[in-house]
N, C-alpha and C positions, 0 to 999 in steps of 0.2 A: 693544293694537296693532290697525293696520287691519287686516283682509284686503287683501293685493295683487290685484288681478285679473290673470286668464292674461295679458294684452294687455302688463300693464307689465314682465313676465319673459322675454320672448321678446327677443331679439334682432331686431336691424335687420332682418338678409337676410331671417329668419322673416320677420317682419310684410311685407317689399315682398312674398316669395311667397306670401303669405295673404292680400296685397290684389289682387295679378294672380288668383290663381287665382277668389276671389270675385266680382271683378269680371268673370269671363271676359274679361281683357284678351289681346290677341296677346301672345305670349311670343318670336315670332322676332326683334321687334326688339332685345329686350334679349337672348338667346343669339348674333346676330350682334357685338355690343358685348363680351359675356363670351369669345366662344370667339377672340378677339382679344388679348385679356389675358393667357389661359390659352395658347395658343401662344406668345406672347413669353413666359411666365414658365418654359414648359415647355423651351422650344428653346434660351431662352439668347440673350443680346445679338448673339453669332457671327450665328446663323441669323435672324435678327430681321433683321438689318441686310439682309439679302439676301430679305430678304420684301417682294414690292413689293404684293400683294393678297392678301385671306383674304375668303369669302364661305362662305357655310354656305345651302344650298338645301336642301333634306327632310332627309334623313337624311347627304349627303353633302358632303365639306368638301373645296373648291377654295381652294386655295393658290400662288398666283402668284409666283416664286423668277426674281431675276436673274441666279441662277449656273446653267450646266447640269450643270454638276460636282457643285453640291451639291444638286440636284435628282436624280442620281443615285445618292449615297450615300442620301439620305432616302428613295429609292423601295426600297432592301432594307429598313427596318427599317418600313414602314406598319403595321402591324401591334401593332406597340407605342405606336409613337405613336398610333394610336387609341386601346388601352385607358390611353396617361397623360391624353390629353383627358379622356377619359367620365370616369376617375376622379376629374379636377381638378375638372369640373364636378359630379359627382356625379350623371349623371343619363346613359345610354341614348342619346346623342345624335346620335355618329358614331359611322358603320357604315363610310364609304367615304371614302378620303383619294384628291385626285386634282392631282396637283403636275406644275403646268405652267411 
């Protein structure tokens, strides 16, 4: 039997983060892309529909909401929806949710 090399056991996601990280590629462009996905997976089709913009600047995530009503249900629970982001993403990312 061959030996496998590390490279052909890894996963997909692995190898793209192993080729950004090596390459010192920007990584905002593709966590703008992710943390897009990850709130519509996270919030549910409901809240999704009434998301008209998501933007992720440093550490903090602006979210543009058509409804004012449900822009203030979401503003008591920030807190959690930040740690279900970090957690989807797996990574440290939002600190600060700001829903306009």
């Amino acid at each position: 039997m061959k030996k496998r090399r590390q490279n052909e056991e890894m996963v997909l996601g692995d190898l793209l983060k192993s080729f950004v990280g090596k390459n010192k590629l920007d990584t905002k462009g593709l966590n703008q892309v992710q943390i897009r996905e990850v709130w519509n997976n996270q919030m549910g089709p409901a809240i999704a529909k009434y998301t008209t913009g998501i933007k992720l600047k440093h550490d903090t995530l602006f979210v543009q909401l058509s409804s004012s009503v449900l822009r203030e249900e979401l503003s008591y629970g920030k807190e959690k929806i930040i740690r279900n982001l970090n957690e989807e993403m797996n990574q440290e990312l939002v600190k600060k949710l700001v829903l306009r």
